[in-house]
C-alpha positions, 0 to 999 in steps of 0.5 A: 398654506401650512398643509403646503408647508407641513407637506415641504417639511415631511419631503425635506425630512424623508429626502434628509433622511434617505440621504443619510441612509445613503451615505451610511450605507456607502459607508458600510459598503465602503468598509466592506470593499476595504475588508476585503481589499485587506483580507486579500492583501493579508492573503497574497501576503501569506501566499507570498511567505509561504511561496518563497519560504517552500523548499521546494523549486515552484514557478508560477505562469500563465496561459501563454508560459510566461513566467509571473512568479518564483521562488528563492528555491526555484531560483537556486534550482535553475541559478537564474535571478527571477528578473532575468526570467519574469515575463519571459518564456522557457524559450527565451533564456534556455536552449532549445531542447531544454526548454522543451523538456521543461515545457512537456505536457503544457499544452494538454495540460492547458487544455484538459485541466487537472494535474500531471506528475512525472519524472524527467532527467534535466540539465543544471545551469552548472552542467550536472544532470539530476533527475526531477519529479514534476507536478503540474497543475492548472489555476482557474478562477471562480468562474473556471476559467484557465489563468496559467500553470503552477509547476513544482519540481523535486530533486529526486537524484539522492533518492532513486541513487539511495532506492537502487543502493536498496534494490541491489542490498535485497538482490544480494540477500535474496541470491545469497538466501537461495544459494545458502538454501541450496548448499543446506538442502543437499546435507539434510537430504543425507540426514533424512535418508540416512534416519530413515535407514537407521530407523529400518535397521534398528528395529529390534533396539527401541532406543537407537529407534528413538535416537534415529527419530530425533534426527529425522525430525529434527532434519524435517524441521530443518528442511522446513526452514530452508525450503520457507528461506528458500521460497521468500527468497524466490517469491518476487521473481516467481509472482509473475509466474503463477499459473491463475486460473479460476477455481472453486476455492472451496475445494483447496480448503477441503484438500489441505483439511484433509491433509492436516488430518493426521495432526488435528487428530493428533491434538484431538481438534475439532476441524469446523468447516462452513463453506456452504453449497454455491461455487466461491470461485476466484483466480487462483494459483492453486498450489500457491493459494492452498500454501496459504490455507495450509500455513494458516491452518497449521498456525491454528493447530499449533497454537490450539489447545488439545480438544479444542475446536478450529472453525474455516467459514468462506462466503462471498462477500459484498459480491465481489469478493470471497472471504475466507476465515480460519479461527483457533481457540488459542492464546490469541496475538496482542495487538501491538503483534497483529501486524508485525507477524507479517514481516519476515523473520518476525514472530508473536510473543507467544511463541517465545518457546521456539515452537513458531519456527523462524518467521517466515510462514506468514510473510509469504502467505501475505505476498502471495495474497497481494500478487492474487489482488487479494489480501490477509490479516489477523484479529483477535476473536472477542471470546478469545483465540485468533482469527485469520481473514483471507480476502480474494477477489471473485471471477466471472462465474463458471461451472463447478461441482459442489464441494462438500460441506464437513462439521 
C-alpha cells in the first residue's frame, strides 16, 4: 500500500513536473512568436518610413498588377491619391495606350524573374511629357515563389536636356578646335618652307643660319600643337574608322624605336628592349597603336637624364591579354598627377618649364587604347622613374615572323 502510494506521488509529481515545463516552454515560445511578431511590425514600420520618405516615384503590385502600395512621391508624380488607384489595375484609371507603356515589360518580367531598366517618353496627368528611367523589379518570398512587381520610376527630362546642352558645347569646341587648326596650318606651312629656304641660302652667314633655325623649329613645335589639337578634336569621329587588323605588336614597337633613334642618341640613352621571341598579336590599328608607343617613348626621352637608360618589355599576360611597359629613369609623376595627365590639356608639375607641350599627347594615347578595347596608365617605378602600361587585348593566333629582340 505505501509502494502504491509512493508510486502515486512520483507519477503525480513527474506529470506536475511536465506540465510545468509545458507551460514554460509555451511561455517561451510565446514570447519568441511576439518577438518576432514585433520585429516584423518594427520592420514594416521602417520599410513603411523609408517608402514614403524616398524621393523617388515607387509602387508596389502583385502578380495580377493591381496596386498594393505607393508613395507620396508616386503620388505627386502621377497627381492621383493612392485611394483612387489602390487595388486597381493601370487599365482601370489610365487611357489605354498609357496604360500600356506603363505595363511594358510586366509580362516577361513576371515570368523570368530579375530586374528591367528602361527609358520611356510619358504623359503627365497635367499634359506635359517627361522622359522616365524605369526599374523593374520581381519580389518573392523565401521559398522563390513570384508576389509582384516593385517599379521606380526617375524624371530624367532635366538631365538628357542638360547631356545634350553638353554634347552640343563638345561639338562646338571640337569643330571650332578643327577649323582653327586648319586656318594655323596653312601660315605654318609658309614658315617652314620659307626657313628651310632661308637656311639653303644663308649658308655662308652662321648667324642668319641660326636665326632661320630658330624659326624652323619653333614652326615644327607649332605644327606639333595644331596637328595634337587637330586630331583630339577629330578623334570621337575617327575611332569608327580605325582599320583593326590583327598585328604582331612587337614589330610596331621596333619600327617607332628606330625612328626615335636620332633622339635617344642625341641624349646619349640607352634604348632596352625585352620583347621576346613568341608572336604578341592583337587587333590593332597600326598607325594608331604606334602614335601611342611613339608618345609614350617620347615622354620617356624627354624626361630621361643624358646616359640613362629607357627599358619597353612586352608579354602576354593572364593569356589574354598583351602588356606592354616603357620605363624612364626620369623625376617620376606625384601621385595626385598619375591620373590627371591623362586629361586634355593637363600637364605633370614637373613640366612646369614649358617643355611638355600643351597636354594633349597623352589624352589621345588614352582614347585610342579605350577604342582598341585595351587601356593605359602610368606608376611610379620604386627605384624611381615612370613607367608607362599599355594593356591590349590578344586575337586569335595567326602566323607572323619573329621580331628581333635589341638590348
Amino acid at each position: 500500500m505505501s509502494l502504491a502510494l509512493v508510486l502515486i506521488g512520483l507519477m503525480t509529481f513527474s506529470a506536475w513536473r511536465n506540465a510545468l515545463a509545458r507551460e514554460v516552454a509555451q511561455h517561451e515560445r510565446n514570447e519568441i512568436i511576439q518577438d518576432t511578431a514585433r520585429r516584423e511590425q518594427e520592420q514594416l514600420a521602417l520599410t513603411s518610413q523609408l517608402l514614403e520618405s524616398n524621393p523617388l516615384p515607387i509602387c508596389m503590385t502583385d502578380m495580377h498588377g493591381r496596386f498594393l502600395t505607393v508613395n507620396d512621391a508616386w503620388e505627386q508624380f502621377m497627381g492621383l491619391p493612392r485611394e483612387r488607384v489602390l487595388g486597381l489595375r493601370n487599365s482601370e484609371f489610365l487611357p489605354a495606350q498609357e496604360a500600356k507603356a506603363y505595363d511594358s515589360h510586366n509580362e516577361a518580367l513576371l515570368l523570368s524573374g530579375g530586374q528591367v531598366r528602361y527609358e520611356e517618353r510619358l504623359c503627365r496627368p497635367d499634359g506635359s511629357v517627361c522622359d522616365v528611367q524605369v526599374t523593374k523589379v520581381r519580389l518573392e518570398s523565401r521559398q522563390g515563389q513570384p508576389l509582384g512587381l516593385l517599379i521606380v520610376k526617375m524624371d530624367i527630362t532635366a538631365f538628357l536636356a542638360a547631356r545634350d546642352l553638353a554634347e552640343q558645347a563638345s561639338r562646338a569646341k571640337s569643330e571650332f578646335v578643327a577649323n582653327i587648326s586648319h586656318e594655323l596650318r596653312t601660315p605654318l606651312q609658309s614658315i617652314l618652307g620659307f626657313s628651310e629656304l632661308g637656311m639653303l641660302r644663308a649658308r655662308q652667314h652662321d648667324k642668319l643660319i641660326d636665326m632661320f633655325g630658330d624659326i624652323h623649329a619653333a614652326g615644327e613645335r607649332m605644327l606639333a600643337l595644331v596637328n595634337d589639337l587637330l586630331d583630339l578634336s577629330k578623334m570621337d569621329t575617327l575611332i569608327g574608322a580605325f582599320q583593326f587588323e590583327r598585328h604582331d605588336v612587337r614589330p610596331i614597337v621596333l619600327e617607332v624605336a628606330s625612328e626615335l633613334g636620332p633622339q635617344l642618341e642625341q641624349k646619349r640613352l640607352v634604348l632596352e628592349l625585352q620583347l621576346g621571341s613568341d608572336p604578341l598579336i592583337a587587333k590593332v590599328d597600326r598607325t594608331r597603336f604606334a602614335q601611342v608607343v611613339r608618345n609614350v617613348l617620347i615622354n620617356a626621352v624627354k624626361f630621361s637624364s643624358e646616359g640613362r637608360s629607357i627599358n619597353i618589355t612586352a608579354a602576354l599576360e593572364d593569356t589574354s591579354r598583351i602588356h606592354l611597359t616603357v620605363r624612364d629613369q626620369g623625376p617620376g609623376i606625384p601621385l595626385a598627377e598619375l591620373e590627371a595627365v591623362f586629361q586634355a590639356f593637363v600637364q605633370s608639375s614637373q613640366t612646369s618649364d614649358g617643355s611638355g607641350g600643351i597636354g594633349l599627347g597623352l589624352a589621345i594615347c588614352q582614347k585610342i587604347m579605350v577604342s582598341h578595347g585595351g587601356s593605359i596608365y602610368a606608376a611610379n617605378a620604386p627605384e624611381g622613374g615612370a613607367i608607362f602600361h599599355i594593356i591590349l587585348p590578344i586575337a586569335e593566333f595567326t602566323h607572323f615572323e619573329p621580331a628581333t629582340t635589341v638590348s
